[in-house]
N, C-alpha and C positions, 0 to 999 in steps of 0.2 A: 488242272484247269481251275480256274477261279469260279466261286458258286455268286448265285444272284445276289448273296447281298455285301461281297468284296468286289463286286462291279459299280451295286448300284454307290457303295460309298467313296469307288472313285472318281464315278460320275460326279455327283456332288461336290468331291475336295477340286476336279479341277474346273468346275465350272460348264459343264457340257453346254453349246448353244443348244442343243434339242430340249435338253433339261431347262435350262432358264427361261427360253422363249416361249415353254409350256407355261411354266409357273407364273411368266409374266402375265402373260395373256388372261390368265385363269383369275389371277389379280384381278387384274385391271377390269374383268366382265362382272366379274361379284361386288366389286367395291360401289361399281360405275350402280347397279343393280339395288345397294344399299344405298347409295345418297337419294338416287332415285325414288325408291320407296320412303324414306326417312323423310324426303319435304311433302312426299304425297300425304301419307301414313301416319307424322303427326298430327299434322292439326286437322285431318279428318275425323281418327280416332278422339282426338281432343272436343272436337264438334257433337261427336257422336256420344262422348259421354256426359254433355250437358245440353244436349237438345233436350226437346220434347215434342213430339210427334207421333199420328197414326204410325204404324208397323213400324214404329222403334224395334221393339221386342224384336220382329221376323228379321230386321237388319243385322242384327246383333247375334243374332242365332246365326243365319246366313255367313258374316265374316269367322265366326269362330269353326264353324264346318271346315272354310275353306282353308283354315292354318293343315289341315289335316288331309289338301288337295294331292293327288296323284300326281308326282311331277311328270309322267308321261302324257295326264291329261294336261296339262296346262302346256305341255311341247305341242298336241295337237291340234289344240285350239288356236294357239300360234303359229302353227305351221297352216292352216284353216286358211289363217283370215291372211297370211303374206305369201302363199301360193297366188301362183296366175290367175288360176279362176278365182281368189277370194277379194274381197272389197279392200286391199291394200298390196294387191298382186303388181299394181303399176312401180311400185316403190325398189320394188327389187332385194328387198332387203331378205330374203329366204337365203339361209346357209353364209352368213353375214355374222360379226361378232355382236351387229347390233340388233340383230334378231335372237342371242344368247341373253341379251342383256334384259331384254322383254319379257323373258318367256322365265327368267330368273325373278324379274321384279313381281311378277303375278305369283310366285310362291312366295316372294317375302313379303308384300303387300298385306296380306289378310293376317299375318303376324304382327306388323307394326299395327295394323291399326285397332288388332284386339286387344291388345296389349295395354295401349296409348287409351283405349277407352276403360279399361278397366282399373289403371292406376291413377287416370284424374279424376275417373264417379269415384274411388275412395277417399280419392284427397277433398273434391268439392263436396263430400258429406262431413269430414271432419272440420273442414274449413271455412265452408259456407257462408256462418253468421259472424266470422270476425272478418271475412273479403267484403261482407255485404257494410261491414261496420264503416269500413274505409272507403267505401261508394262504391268500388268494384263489384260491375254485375257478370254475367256469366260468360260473355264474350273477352271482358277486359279482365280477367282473372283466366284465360287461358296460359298466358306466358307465363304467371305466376305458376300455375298448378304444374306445368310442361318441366321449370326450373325445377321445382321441389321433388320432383320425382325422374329426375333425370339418372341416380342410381337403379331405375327398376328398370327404366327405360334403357338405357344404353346396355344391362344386362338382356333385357331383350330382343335389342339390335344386335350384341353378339351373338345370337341364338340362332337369328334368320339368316346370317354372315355363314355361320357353322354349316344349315342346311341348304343354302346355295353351295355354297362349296364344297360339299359334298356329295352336288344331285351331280347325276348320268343321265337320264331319259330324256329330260327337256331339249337338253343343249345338244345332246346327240340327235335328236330330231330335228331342231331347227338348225343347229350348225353345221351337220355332215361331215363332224370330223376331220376337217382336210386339215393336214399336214401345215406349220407354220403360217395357217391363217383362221381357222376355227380349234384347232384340236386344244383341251382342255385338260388339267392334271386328271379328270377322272374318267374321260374319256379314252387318253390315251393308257389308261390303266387297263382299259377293257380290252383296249388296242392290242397292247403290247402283250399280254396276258395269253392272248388268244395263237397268237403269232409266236409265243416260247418266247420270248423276248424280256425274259422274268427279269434281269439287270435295270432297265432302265424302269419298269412298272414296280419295283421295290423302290427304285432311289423316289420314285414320284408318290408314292405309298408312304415313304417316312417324312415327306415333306410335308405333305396333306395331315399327315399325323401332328408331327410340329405344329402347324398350324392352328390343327383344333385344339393341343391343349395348351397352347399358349391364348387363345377364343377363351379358355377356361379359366386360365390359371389369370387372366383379366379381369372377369366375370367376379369369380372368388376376391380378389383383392379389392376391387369396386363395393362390393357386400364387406366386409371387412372395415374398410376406409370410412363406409356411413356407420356403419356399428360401431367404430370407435369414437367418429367426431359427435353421436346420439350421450355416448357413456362418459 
């Protein structure tokens, strides 16, 4: 008899529908998750690293906590507020791909925009008095700072890309798993695992793997690409 992982690699060679419509789906809720966060998450964090205001400081502390949020809790608070009883109950959206997509953007969210603040306050200290030379004040010197730092940044878009897809708690709270319409490469890892069903939660195990280090071997070469066109 064939072991899990001469199953899971012919799942893979012939294309399993159960296989690819996991991986698609899993796609499509992370990616959908990161564009999301990414028009939020710039230029908020961009705002927030040249504003000035009471309880800056406490804001700033507050997002950087929350890169470090429990994705169970952020599945529950989602699952809170789009249950029946909660103030978005009417919507229906509970156990929906686009209640995955929510509950994924609030763990990437407080990444993108700690991030986002922390690489244009370095850049609008180093650059400040030559933007300020050219008239640009701190509003019209956002795209500039967003541009120049776009190597830090898109390394830490693949990082929140990495930790959505590779969370469990949220999406299995608010999605419920069901089969060809919420289930997710790492839910149905939990799935299948549980069930002996090792064959296909390996082939979905090396995909996910794929995945993240190809996230890396990105990351790396983006770091690379600015360090050579700097030298």
């Amino acid at each position: 008899m064939d072991g899990p992982f001469h199953i899971a690699i012919a799942l893979i060679a012939s294309g399993d529908p159960a296989l690819t419509g996991t991986i698609a789906l899993s796609l499509k809720v992370t990616l959908t998750a990161v564009s999301i966060g990414c028009l939020i998450g710039l230029p908020l964090g961009a705002s927030l690293a040249l504003a000035q205001f009471p309880g800056r400081g406490a804001i700033v502390v507050a997002f950087n906590a929350l890169m470090g949020l429990p994705p169970v809790v952020a599945g529950l608070l989602v699952y809170l507020m789009l249950s029946r009883s909660g103030p978005l109950g009417d919507l229906a959206l509970l156990f929906t791909p686009t209640a995955m997509v929510i509950a994924q953007t609030i763990l990437i969210l407080p990444i993108v925009i700690s991030l986002t603040r922390s690489v244009v306050e370095d850049l609008w200290a180093e650059y400040r008095e030559q933007l300020r030379s050219l008239g640009a004040d701190r509003l019209r010197a956002v795209p500039t700072l967003l541009w120049d730092g776009r190597v830090s940044l898109v390394t830490g878009i693949l990082a929140g890309f990495g930790r959505a897809s590779a969370e469990v708690g949220a999406v299995l709270i608010v999605g419920g798993n069901i089969a060809g319409h919420t289930r997710t490469m790492t839910t149905a890892i939990t799935l299948e695992t549980s069930r002996g069903s090792l064959g296909l939660a390996v082939a979905l195990g090396i995909i996910l793997l794929l995945i993240t280090l190809s996230l890396n071997a990105a990351a790396w070469g983006l770091a690379q690409s600015a360090r050579g066109r700097l030298g």
